[in-house]
PQR file of N, CA, C, O and H, with PARSE charges and radii, in Angstrom:
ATOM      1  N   UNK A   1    -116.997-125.391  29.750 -0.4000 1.5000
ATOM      2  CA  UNK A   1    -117.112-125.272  31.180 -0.0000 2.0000
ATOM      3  C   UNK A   1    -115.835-125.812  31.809  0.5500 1.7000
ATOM      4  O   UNK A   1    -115.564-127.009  31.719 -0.5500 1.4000
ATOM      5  N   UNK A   2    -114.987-124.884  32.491 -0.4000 1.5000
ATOM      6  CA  UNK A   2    -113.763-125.814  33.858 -0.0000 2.0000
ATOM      7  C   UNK A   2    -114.285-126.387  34.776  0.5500 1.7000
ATOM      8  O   UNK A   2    -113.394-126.673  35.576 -0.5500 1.4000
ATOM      9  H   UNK A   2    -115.207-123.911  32.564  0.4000 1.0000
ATOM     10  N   UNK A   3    -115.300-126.746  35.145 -0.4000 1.5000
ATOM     11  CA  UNK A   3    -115.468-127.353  36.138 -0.0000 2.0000
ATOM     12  C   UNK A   3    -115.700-129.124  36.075  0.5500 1.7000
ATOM     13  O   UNK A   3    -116.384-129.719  35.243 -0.5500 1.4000
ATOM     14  H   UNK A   3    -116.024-126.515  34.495  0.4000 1.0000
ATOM     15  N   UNK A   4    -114.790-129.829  37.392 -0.4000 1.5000
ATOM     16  CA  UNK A   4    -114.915-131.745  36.900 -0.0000 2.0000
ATOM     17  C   UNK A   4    -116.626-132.049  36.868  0.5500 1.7000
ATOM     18  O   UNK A   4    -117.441-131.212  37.256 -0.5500 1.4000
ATOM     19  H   UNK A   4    -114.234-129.345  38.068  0.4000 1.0000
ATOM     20  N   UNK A   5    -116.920-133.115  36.446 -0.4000 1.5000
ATOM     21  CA  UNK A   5    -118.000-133.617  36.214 -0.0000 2.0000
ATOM     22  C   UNK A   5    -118.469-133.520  37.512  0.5500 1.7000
ATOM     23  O   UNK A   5    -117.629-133.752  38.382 -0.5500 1.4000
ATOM     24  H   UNK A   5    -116.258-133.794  36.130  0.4000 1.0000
ATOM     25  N   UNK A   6    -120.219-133.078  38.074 -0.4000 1.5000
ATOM     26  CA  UNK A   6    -120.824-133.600  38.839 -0.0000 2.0000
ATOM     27  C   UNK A   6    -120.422-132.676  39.924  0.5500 1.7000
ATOM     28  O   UNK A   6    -120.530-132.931  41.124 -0.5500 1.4000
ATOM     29  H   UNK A   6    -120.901-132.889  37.367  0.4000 1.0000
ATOM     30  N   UNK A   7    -119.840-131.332  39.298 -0.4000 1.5000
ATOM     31  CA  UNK A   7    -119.972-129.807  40.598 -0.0000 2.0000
ATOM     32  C   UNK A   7    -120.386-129.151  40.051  0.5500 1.7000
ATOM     33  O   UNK A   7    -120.292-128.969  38.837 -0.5500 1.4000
ATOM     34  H   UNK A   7    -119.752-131.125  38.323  0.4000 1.0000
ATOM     35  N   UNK A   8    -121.129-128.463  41.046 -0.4000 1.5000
ATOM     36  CA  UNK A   8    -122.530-127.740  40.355 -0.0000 2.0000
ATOM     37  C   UNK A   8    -121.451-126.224  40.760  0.5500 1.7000
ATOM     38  O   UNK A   8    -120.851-125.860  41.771 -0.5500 1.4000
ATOM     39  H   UNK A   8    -121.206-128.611  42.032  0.4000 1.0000
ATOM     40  N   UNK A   9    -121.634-125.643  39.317 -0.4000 1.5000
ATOM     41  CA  UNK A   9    -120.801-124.224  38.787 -0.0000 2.0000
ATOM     42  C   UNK A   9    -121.847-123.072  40.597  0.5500 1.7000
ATOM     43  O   UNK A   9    -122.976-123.218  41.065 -0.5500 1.4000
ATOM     44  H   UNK A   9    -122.122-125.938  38.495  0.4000 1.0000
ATOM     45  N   UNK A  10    -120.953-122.321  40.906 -0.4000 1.5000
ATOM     46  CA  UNK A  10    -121.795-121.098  41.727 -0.0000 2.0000
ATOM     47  C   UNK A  10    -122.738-120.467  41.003  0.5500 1.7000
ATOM     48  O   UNK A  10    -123.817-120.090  41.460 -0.5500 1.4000
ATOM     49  H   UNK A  10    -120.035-122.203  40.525  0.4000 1.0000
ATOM     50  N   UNK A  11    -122.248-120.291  39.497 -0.4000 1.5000
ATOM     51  CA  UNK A  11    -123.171-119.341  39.136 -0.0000 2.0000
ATOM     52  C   UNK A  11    -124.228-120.076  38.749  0.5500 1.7000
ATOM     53  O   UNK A  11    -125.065-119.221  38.459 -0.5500 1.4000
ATOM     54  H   UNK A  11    -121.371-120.597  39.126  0.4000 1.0000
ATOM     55  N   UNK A  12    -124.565-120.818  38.620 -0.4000 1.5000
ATOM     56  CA  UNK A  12    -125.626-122.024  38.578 -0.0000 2.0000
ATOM     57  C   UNK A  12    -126.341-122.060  39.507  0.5500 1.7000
ATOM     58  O   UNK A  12    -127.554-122.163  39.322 -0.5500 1.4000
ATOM     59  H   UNK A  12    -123.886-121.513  38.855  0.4000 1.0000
ATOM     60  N   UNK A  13    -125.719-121.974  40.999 -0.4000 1.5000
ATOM     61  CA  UNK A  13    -126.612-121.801  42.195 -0.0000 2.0000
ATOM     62  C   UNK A  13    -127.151-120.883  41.951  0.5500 1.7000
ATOM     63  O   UNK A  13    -128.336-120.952  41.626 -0.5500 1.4000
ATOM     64  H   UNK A  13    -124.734-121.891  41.150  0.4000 1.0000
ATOM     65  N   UNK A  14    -126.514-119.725  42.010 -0.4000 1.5000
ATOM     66  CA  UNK A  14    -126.798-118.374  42.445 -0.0000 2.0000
ATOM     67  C   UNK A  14    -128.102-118.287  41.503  0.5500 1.7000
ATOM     68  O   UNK A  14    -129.219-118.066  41.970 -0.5500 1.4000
ATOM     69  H   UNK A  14    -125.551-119.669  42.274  0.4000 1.0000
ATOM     70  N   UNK A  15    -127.857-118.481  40.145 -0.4000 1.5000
ATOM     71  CA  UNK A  15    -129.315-118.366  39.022 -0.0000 2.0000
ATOM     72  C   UNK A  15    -130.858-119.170  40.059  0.5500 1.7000
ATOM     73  O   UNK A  15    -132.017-118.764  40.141 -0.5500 1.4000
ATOM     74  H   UNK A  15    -126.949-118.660  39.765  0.4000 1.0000
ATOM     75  N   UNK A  16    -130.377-120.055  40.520 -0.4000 1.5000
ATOM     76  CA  UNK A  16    -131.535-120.462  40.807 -0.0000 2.0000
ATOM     77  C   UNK A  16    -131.811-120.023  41.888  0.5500 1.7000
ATOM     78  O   UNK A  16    -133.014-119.764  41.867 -0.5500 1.4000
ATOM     79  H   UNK A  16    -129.435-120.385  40.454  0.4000 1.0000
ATOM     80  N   UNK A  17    -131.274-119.721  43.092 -0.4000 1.5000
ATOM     81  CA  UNK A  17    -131.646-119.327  44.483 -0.0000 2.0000
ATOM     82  C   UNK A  17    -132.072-117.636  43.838  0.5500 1.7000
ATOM     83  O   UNK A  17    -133.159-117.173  44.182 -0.5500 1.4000
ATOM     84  H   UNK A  17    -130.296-119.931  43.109  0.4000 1.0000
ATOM     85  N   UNK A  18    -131.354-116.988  43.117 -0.4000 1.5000
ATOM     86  CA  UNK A  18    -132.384-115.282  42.847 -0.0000 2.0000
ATOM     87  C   UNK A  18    -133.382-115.506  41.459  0.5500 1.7000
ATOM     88  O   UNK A  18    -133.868-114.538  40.873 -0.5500 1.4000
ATOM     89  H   UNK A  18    -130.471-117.365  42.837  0.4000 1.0000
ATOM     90  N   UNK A  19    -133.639-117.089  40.973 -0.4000 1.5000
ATOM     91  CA  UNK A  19    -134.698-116.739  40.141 -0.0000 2.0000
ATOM     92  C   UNK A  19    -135.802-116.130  40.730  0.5500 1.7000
ATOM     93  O   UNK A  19    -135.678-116.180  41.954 -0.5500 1.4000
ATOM     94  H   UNK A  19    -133.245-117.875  41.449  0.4000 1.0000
ATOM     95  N   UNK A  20    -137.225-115.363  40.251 -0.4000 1.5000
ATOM     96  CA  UNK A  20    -137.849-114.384  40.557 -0.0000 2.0000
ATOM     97  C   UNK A  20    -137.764-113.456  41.853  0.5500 1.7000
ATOM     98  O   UNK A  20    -138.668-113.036  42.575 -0.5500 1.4000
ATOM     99  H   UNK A  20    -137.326-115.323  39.257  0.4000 1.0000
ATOM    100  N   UNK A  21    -136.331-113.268  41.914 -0.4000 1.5000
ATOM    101  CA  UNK A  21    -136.315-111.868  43.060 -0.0000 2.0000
ATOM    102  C   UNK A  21    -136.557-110.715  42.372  0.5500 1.7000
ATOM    103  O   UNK A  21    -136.018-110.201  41.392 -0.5500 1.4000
ATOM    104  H   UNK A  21    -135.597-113.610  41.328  0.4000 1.0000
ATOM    105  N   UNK A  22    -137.656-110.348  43.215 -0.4000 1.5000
ATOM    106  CA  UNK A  22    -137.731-109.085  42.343 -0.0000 2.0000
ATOM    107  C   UNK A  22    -136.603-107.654  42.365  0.5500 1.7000
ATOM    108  O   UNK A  22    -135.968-107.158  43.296 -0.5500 1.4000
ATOM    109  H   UNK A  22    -138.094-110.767  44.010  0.4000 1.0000
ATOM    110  N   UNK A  23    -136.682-107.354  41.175 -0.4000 1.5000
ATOM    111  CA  UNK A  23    -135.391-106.394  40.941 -0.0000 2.0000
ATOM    112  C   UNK A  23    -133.743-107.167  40.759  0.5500 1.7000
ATOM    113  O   UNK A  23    -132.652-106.798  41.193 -0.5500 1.4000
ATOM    114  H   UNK A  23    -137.198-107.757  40.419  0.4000 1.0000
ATOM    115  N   UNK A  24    -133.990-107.934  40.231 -0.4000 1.5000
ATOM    116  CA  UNK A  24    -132.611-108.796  40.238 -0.0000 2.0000
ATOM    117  C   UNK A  24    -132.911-109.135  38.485  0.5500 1.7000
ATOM    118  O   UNK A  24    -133.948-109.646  38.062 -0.5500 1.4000
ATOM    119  H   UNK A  24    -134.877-108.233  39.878  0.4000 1.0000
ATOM    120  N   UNK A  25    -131.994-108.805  37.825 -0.4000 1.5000
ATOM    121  CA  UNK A  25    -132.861-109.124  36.140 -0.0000 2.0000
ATOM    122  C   UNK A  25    -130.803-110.017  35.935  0.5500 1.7000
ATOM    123  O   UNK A  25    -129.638-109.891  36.310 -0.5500 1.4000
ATOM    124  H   UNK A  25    -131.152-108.390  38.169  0.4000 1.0000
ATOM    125  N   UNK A  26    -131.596-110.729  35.191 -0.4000 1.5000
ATOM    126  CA  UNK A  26    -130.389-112.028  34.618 -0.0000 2.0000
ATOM    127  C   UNK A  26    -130.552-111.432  32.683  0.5500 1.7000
ATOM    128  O   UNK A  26    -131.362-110.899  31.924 -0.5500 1.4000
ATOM    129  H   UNK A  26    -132.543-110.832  34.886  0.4000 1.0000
ATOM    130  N   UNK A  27    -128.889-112.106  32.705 -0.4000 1.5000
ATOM    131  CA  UNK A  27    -128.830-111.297  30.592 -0.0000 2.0000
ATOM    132  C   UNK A  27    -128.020-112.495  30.644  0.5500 1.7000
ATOM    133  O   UNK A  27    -127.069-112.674  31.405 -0.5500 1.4000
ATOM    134  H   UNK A  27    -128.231-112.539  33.321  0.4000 1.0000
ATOM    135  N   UNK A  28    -128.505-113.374  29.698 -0.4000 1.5000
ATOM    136  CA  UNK A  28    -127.826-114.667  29.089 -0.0000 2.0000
ATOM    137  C   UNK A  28    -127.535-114.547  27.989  0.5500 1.7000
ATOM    138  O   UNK A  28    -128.346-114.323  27.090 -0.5500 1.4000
ATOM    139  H   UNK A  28    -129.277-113.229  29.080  0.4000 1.0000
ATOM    140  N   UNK A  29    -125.711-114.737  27.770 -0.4000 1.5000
ATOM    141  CA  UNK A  29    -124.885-114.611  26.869 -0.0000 2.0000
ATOM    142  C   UNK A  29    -124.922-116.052  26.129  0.5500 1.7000
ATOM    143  O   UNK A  29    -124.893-116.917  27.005 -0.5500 1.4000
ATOM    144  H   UNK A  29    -125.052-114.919  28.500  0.4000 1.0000
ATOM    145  N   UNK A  30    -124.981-116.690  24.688 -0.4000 1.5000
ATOM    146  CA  UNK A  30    -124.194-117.230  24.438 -0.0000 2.0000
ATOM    147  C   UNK A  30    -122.821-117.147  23.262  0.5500 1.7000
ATOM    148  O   UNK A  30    -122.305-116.124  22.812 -0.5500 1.4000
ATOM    149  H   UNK A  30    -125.005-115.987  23.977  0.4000 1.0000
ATOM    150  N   UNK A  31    -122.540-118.276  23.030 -0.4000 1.5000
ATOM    151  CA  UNK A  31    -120.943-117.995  22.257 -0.0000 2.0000
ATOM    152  C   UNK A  31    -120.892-116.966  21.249  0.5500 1.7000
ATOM    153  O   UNK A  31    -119.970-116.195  20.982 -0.5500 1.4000
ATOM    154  H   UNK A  31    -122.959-119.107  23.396  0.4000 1.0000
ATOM    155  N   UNK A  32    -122.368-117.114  20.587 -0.4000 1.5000
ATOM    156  CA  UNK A  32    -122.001-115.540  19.707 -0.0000 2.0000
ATOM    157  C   UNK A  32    -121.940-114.111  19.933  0.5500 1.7000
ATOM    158  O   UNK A  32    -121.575-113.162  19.239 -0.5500 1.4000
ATOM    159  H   UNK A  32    -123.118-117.740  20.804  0.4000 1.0000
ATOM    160  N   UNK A  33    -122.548-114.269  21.470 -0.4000 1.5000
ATOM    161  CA  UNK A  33    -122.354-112.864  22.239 -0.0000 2.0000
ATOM    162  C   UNK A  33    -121.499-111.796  22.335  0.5500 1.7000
ATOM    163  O   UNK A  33    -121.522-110.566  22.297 -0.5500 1.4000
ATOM    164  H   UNK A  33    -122.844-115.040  22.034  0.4000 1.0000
ATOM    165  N   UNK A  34    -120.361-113.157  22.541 -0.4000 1.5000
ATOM    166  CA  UNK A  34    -119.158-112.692  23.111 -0.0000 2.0000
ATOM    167  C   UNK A  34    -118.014-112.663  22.094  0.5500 1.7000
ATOM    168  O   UNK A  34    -117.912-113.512  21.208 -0.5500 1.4000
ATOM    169  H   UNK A  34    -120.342-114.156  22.571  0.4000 1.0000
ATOM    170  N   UNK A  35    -117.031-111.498  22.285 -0.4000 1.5000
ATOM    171  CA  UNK A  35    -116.685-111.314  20.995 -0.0000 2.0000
ATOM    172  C   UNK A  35    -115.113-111.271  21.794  0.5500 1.7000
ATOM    173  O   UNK A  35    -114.717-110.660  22.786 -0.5500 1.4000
ATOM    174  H   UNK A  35    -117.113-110.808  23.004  0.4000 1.0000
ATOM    175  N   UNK A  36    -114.290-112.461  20.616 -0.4000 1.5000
ATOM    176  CA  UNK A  36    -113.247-112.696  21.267 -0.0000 2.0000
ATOM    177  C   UNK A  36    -111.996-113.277  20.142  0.5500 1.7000
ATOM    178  O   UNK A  36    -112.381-113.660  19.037 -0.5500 1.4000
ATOM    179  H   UNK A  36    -114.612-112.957  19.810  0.4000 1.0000
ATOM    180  N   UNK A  37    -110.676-113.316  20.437 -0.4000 1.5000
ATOM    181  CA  UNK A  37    -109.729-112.899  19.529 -0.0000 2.0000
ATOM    182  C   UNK A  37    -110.238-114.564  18.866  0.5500 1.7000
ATOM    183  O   UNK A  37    -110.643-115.469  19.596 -0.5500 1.4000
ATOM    184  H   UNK A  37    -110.364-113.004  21.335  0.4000 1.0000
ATOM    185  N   UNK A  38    -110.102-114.671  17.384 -0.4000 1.5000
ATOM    186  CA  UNK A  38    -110.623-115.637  16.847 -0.0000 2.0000
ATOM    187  C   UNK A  38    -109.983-116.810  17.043  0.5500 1.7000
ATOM    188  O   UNK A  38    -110.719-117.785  16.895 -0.5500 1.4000
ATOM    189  H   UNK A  38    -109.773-113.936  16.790  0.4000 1.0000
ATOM    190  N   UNK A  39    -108.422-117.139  17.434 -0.4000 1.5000
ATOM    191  CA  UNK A  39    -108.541-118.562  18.103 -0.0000 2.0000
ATOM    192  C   UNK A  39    -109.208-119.039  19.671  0.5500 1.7000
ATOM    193  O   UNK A  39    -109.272-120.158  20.179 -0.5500 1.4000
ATOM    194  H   UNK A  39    -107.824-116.346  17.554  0.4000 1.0000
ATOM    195  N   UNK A  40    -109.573-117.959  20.083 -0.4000 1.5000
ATOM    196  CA  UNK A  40    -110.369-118.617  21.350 -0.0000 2.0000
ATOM    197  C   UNK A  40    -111.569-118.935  20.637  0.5500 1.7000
ATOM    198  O   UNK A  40    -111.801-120.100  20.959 -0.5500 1.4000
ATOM    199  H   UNK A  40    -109.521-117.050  19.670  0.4000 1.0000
ATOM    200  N   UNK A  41    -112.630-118.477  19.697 -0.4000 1.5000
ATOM    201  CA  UNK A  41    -113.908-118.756  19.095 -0.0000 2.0000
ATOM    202  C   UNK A  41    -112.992-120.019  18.543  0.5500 1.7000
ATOM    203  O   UNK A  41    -113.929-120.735  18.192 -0.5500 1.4000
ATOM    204  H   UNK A  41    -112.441-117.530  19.436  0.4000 1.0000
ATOM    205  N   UNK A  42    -112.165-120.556  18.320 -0.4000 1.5000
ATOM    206  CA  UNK A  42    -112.114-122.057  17.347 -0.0000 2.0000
ATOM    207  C   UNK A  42    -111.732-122.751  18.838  0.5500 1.7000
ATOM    208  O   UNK A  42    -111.692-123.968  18.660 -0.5500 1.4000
ATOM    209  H   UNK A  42    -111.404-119.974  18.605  0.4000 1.0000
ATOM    210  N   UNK A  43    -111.584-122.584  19.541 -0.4000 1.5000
ATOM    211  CA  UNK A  43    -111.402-123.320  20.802 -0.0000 2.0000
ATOM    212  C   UNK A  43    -112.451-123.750  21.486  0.5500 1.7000
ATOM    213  O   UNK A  43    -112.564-124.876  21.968 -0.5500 1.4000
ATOM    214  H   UNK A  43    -111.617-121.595  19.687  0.4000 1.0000
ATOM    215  N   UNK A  44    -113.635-122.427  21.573 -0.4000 1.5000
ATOM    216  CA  UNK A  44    -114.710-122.446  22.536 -0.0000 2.0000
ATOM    217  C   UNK A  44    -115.537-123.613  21.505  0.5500 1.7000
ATOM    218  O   UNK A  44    -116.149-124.587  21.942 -0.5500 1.4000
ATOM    219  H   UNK A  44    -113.543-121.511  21.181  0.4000 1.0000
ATOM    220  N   UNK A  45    -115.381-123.231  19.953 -0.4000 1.5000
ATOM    221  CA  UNK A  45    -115.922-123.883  19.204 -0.0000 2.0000
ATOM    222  C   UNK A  45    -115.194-125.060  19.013  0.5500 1.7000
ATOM    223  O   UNK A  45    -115.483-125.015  20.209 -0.5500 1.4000
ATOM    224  H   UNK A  45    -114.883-122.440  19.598  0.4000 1.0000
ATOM    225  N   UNK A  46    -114.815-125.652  18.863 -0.4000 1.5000
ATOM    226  CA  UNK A  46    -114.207-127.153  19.003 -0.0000 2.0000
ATOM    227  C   UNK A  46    -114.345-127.769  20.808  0.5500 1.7000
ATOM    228  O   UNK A  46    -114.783-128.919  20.826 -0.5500 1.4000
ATOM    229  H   UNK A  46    -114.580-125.689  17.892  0.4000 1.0000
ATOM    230  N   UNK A  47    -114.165-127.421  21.661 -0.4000 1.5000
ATOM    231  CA  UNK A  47    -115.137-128.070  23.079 -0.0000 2.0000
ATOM    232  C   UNK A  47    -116.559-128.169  22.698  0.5500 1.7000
ATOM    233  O   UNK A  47    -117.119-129.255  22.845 -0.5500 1.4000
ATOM    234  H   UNK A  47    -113.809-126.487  21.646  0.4000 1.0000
ATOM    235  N   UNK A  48    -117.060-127.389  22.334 -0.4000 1.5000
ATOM    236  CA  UNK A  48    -118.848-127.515  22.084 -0.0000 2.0000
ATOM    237  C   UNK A  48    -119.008-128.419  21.241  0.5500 1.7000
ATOM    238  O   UNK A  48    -120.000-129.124  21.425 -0.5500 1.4000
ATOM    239  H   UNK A  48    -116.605-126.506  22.214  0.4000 1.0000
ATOM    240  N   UNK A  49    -118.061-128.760  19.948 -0.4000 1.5000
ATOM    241  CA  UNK A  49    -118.326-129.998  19.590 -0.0000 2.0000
ATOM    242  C   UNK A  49    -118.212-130.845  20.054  0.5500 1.7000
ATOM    243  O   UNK A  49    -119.151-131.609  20.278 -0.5500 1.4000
ATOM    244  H   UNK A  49    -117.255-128.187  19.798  0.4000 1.0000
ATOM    245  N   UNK A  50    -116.433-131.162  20.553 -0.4000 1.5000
ATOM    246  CA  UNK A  50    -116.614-132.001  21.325 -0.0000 2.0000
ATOM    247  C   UNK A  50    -117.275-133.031  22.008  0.5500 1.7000
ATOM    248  O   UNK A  50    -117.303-134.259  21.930 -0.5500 1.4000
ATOM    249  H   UNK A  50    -115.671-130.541  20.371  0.4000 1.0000
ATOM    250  N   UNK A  51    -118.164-131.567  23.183 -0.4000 1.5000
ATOM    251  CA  UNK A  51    -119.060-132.264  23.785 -0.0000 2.0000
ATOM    252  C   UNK A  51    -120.569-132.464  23.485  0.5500 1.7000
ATOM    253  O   UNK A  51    -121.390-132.874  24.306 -0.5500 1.4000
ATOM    254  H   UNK A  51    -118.142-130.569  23.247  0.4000 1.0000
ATOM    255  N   UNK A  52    -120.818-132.124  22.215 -0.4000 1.5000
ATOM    256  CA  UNK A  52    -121.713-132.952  21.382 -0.0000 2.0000
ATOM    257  C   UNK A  52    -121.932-134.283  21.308  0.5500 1.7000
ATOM    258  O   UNK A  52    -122.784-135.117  21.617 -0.5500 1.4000
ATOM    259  H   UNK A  52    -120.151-131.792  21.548  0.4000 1.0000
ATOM    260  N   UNK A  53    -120.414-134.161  20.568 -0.4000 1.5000
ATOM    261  CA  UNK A  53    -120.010-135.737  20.554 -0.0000 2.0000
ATOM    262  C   UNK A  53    -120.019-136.789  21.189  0.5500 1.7000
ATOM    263  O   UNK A  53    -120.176-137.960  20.843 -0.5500 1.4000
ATOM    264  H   UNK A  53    -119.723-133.484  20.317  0.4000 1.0000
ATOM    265  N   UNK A  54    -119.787-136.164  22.429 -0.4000 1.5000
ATOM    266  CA  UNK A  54    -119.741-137.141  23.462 -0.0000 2.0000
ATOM    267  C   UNK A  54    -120.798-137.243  24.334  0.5500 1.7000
ATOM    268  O   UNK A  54    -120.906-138.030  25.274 -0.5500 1.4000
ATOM    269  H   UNK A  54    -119.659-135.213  22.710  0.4000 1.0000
ATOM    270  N   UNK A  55    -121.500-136.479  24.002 -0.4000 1.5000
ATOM    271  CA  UNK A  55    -123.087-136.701  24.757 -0.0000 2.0000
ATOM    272  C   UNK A  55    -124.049-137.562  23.690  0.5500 1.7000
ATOM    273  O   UNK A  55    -124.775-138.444  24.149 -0.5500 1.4000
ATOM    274  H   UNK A  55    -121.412-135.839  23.238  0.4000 1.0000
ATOM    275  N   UNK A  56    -124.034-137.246  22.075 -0.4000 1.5000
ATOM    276  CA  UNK A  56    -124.289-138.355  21.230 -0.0000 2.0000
ATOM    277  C   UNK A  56    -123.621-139.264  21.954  0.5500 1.7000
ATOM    278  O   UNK A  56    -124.350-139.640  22.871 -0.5500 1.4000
ATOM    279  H   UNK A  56    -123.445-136.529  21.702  0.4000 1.0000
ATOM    280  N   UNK A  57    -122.300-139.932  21.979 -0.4000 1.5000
ATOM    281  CA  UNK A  57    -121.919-141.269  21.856 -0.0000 2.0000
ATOM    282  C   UNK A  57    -122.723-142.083  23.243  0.5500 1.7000
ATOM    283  O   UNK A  57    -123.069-143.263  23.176 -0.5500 1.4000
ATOM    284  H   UNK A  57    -121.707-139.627  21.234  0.4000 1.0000
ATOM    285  N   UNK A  58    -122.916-141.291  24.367 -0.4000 1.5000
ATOM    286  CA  UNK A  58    -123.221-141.577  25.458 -0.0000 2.0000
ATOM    287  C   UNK A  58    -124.475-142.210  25.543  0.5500 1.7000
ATOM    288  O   UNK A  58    -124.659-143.351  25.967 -0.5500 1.4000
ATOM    289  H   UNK A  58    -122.635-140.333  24.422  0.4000 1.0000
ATOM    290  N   UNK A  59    -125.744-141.054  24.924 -0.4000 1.5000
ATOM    291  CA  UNK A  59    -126.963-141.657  24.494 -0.0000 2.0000
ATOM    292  C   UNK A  59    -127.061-142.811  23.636  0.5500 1.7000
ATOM    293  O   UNK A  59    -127.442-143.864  24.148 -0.5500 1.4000
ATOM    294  H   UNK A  59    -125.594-140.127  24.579  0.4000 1.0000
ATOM    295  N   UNK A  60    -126.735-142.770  22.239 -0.4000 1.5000
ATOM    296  CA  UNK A  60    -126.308-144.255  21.495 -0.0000 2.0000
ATOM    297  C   UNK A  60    -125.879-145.381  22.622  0.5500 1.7000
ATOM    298  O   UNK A  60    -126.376-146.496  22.462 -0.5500 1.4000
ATOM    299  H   UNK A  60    -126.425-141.915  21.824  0.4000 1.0000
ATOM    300  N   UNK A  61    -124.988-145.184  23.761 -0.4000 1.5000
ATOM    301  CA  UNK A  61    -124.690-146.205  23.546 -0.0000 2.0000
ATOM    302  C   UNK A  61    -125.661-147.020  25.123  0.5500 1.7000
ATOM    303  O   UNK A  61    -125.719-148.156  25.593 -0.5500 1.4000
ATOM    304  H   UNK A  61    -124.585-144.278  23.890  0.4000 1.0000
ATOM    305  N   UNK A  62    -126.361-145.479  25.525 -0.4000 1.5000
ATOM    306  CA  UNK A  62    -127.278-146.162  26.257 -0.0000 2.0000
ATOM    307  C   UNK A  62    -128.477-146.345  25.878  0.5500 1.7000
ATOM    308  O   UNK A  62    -129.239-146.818  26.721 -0.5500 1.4000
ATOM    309  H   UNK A  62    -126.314-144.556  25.143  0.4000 1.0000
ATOM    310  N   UNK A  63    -128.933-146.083  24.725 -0.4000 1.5000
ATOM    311  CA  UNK A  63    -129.717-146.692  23.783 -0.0000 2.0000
ATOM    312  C   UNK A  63    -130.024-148.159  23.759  0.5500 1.7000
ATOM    313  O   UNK A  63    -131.096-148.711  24.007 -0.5500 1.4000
ATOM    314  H   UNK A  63    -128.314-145.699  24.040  0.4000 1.0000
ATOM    315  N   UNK A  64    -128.799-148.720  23.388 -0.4000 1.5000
ATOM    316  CA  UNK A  64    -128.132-149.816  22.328 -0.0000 2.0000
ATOM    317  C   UNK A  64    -128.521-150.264  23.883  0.5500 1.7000
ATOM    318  O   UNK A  64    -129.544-150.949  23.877 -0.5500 1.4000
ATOM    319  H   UNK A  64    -127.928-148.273  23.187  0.4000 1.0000
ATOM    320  N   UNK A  65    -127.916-150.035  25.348 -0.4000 1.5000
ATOM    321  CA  UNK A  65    -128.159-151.302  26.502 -0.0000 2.0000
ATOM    322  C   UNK A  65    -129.273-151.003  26.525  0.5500 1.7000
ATOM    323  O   UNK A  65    -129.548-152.166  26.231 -0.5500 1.4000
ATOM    324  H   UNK A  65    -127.085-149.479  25.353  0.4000 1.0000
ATOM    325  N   UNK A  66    -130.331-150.493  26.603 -0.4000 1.5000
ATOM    326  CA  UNK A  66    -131.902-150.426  26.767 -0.0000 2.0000
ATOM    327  C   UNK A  66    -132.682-151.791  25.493  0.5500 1.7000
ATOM    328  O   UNK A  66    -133.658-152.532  25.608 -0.5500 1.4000
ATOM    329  H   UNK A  66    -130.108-149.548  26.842  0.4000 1.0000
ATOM    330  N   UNK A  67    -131.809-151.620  24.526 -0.4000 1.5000
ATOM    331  CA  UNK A  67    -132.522-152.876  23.641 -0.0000 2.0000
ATOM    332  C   UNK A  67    -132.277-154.038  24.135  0.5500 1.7000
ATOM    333  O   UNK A  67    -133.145-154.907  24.064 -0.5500 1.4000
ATOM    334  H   UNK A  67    -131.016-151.018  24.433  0.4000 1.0000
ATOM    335  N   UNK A  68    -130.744-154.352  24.886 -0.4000 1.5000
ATOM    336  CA  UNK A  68    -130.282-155.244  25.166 -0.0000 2.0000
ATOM    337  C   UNK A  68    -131.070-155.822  26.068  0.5500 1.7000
ATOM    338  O   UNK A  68    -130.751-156.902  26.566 -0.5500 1.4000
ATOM    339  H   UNK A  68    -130.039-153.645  24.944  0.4000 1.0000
TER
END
């Protein structure tokens, strides 16, 4: 995702303000959908780890202050 932490993407709005309009149909892509020259797939794929990672480390480490 380009967008800084804590802005909500348009197309994010938009999904939710036309969820059940009728006649409006939504097609959700993800990364294997989309078919793209193979260093962008090691790119898209290395951010998604990334931010694995860093959403693990985040939970752990608000874990760890909840025991505290």
């Amino acid at each position: 995702m380009d967008l800084p932490r804590g802005v909500q993407s348009g197309l994010k709005h938009v999904l939710d303000v036309l969820d059940g309009v009728e006649g409006i149909g939504l097609t959700r892509f993800n990364n294997k959908d989309v078919v793209r020259h193979p260093l962008v797939q090691k790119v898209v794929d290395a951010y998604d780890k990334f931010e694995k990672a860093e959403k693990n480390k985040r939970d752990s480490s608000a874990t760890k202050s909840e025991k505290n």
